[in-house]
Each structure stands twice: as structure tokens, then as C-alpha cells.
N, C-alpha and C positions, 0 to 999 in steps of 0.2 A: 443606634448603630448605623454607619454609614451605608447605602444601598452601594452592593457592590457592582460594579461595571459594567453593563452588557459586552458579553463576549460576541465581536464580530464575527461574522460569519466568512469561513474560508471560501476566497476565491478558486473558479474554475478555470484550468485549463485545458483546454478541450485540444487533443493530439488526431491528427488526421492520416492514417497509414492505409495501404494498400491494400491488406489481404486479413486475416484472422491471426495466421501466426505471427504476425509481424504484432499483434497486439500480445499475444501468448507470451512472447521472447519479451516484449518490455511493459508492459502496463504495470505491474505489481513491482518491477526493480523502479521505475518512475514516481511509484506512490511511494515508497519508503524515502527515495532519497529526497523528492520536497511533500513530507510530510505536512507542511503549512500550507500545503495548496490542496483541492481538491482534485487530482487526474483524472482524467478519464479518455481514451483510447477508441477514435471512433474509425471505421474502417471500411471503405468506398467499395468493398468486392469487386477490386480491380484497380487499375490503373488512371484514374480520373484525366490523365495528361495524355495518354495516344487514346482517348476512349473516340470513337467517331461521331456519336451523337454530343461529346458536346464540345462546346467552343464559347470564343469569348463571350456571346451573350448571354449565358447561361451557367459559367462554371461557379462563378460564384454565389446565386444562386442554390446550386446543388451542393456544394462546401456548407453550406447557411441552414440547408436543411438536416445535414446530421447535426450542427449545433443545437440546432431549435428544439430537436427533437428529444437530444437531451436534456434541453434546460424543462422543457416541458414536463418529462416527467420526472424530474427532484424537484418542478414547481419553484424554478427560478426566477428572479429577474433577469431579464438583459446582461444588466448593469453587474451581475456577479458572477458574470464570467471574463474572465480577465484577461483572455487570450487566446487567438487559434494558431497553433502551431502545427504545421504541414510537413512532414517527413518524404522526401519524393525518393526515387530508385532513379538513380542519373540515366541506367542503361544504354550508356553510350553513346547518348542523344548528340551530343555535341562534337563526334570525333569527324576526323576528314572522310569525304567520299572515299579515297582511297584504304582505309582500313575496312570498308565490307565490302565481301568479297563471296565469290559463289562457292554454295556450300554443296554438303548432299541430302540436307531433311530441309523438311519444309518449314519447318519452326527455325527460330532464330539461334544459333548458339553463340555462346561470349565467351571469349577468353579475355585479356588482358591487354591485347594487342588488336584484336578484332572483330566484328564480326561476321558469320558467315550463315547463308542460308541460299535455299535455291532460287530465289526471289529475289534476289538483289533492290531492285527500283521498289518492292515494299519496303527494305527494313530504310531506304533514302526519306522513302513516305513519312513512313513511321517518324523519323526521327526530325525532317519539318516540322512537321505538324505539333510532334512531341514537347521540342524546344521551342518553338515557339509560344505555347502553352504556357510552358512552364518559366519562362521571359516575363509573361505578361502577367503572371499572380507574381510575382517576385520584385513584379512594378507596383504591387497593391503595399500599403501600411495598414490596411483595415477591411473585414468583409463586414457589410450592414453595422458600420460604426463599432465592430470590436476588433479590437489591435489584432493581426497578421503577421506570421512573419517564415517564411519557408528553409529549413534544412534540407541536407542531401546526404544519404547511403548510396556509394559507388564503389561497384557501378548497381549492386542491388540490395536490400537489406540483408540478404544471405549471404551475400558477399562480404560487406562490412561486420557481418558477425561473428559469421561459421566458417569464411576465410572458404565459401562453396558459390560459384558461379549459375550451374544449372541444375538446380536442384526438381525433383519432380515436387507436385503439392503434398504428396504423401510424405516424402519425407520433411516438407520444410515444416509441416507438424511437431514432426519428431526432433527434430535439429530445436524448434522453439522451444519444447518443453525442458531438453541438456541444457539449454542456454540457461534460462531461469533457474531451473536447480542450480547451475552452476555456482547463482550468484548470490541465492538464497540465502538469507541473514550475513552476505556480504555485499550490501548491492552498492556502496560508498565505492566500493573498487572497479565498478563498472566505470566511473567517469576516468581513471586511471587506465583502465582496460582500451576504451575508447581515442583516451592520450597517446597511449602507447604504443599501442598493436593495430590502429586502424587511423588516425591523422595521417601521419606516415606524410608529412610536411606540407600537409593544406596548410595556408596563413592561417592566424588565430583574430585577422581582423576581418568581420564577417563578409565585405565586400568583396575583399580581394580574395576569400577564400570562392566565390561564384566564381569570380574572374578566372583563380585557378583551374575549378575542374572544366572551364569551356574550353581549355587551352589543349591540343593537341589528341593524346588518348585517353586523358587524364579522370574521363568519365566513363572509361570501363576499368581503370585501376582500383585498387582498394582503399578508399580513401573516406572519409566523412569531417565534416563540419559543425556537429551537435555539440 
């Protein structure tokens, strides 16, 4: 009798988001839809791109260490992870000085046209530093020799999902958990859901689609490229 085939081993994609619910609202609709891969959904507690402690010499690095960390413990090779894909929150990084504008809380608020806070020359800060950042992984093809490649939720993943701009952490909990039920044992129509109800006319050619959202205010609209 013929020995039959070794079955290869599923490669990893290793997803890099922001926060917890941001993994809550897609990790499990991700693993159904490429079942042939193995997902996993790792999550920086925070904002890796305005973070102040890091910068170019170091961000990738810190990206490498949630890889590593999972490859470590499923007792990976390198070699079978097959991809890091980076999910960023544009937050309006790219829009003109003239759309923030002084607000009356101290935190940043967004709407769709601007933002405002009482701080003006931080959220300027912020968004140097921000886009710049986020320029410079977007200039990478690869962290420590495994393929790279960064998407964008704009202007934040609440935005592009829940169609909610400032949401508190409590609720974006709860907003992540309706989202998943949503889509539970329909998670094929999420790539449709995302076509239809959040493109909302980004290019479908990945370059121009960046180019898009650096264009005007187009990085606090509702928009995504996934």
C-alpha cells in the first residue's frame, strides 16, 4: 500500500491590531474565512504608531516580538509563518493643519471632517510623528525576513465597523462582541460587508488605495482597504 502523503503543515498569519476588541470583532470571522491558514490576532495595547517610546529604531523590533512570541509557543519554525499583517487606525493622521481645530475636552475628538481638542499643537504632534511612522513600516516588504504588508481602518476600527467614531473602551468591548455574533456562521459576507458598506471608493489597487487616504480628510472618513 502506498504511504500516504505527509500533510503540510498550515501556514501562519500573524494579524497585528491595536487594542483586544479589535481582535474580539475579527479574529474568529478571519479564521473561518481562510481556514487554510492558521490566524492568529496579536494586539500591541495601544497604538504602536503615536506610541512615544518608539521609533524607527525600534518599531520593528517590537512588531517581531509579538511574532516571536507566538511562534514560540505553538513551537514554530520561522519559516511557517507566512505573513505579518498590520491593521493600523488612520486617525486622521494625514489630514490638513487646518482641519484640527480647538476643541473643549482635553482628549481628541473626531468626526469626519475634523478634529478638535483643546490642545491643538498635540493632536499636529501626534499626527507627525503618527504618519510618519506609519510612512516608514509601509516602506518595509518584511520584518526579520517574514513578508509584511500594512492595511488601514479609517479613520479607526470602530469607525470602519460600527459606523462609531468615539467610542469609550467599555463599549468598544460590547460593539466587538454584536459585531462577531453578527457574523457568526456568516463570516463569507463580511468580505462583502466590508465592499460595500466601508470602501466607500478607496482604489482596489493597494498603492493608490494609501495614496487615497493621505489625500485631504480622507483619513478621518469611513473608509478601509482590507
Amino acid at each position: 500500500m502506498a504511504k500516504k502523503a505527509k500533510e503540510e503543515p498550515k501556514k501562519a498569519v500573524v494579524f497585528i491590531v491595536e487594542g483586544n476588541s479589535d481582535k474580539k470583532a475579527l479574529e474568529k470571522i478571519f479564521q473561518k474565512i481562510y481556514n487554510h491558514k492558521d490566524i492568529v490576532f496579536k494586539f500591541m495595547d495601544g497604538d504602536i504608531t503615536s506610541d512615544e517610546n518608539v521609533d524607527k529604531s525600534n518599531v520593528e523590533d517590537i512588531i517581531y516580538e509579538k511574532v516571536d512570541e507566538y511562534r514560540k509557543y505553538k513551537k514554530l519554525y520561522k519559516r511557517d509563518i507566512l505573513e505579518i499583517v498590520h491593521i493600523f487606525d488612520t486617525d486622521g493622521t494625514y489630514i490638513p493643519s487646518e482641519s484640527i481645530v480647538k476643541g473643549e475636552t482635553s482628549y481628541f475628538l473626531y468626526t469626519e471632517k475634523q478634529i478638535s481638542c483643546k490642545n491643538v499643537d498635540a493632536v499636529k504632534e501626534r499626527n507627525e510623528n503618527k504618519s510618519a511612522m506609519m510612512d516608514y513600516l509601509l516602506g518595509l516588504d518584511n520584518i526579520k525576513g517574514i513578508r509584511y504588508i500594512g492595511y488601514f481602518m479609517s479613520s479607526n476600527l470602530d469607525h470602519s465597523l460600527y459606523n462609531e467614531q468615539n467610542l469609550s473602551d467599555e463599549l468598544k468591548g460590547e460593539y466587538a462582541d454584536a459585531f462577531y455574533e453578527a457574523f457568526q456562521g456568516k463570516e463569507k459576507l463580511f468580505v462583502d460587508f466590508l465592499t460595500d458598506e466601508v470602501a466607500n471608493g478607496v482604489p482596489d489597487i493597494y498603492p493608490a488605495s494609501w495614496r487615497y487616504i493621505k489625500e485631504g480628510v480622507h483619513s478621518l472618513e469611513r473608509h478601509t482597504n482590507c
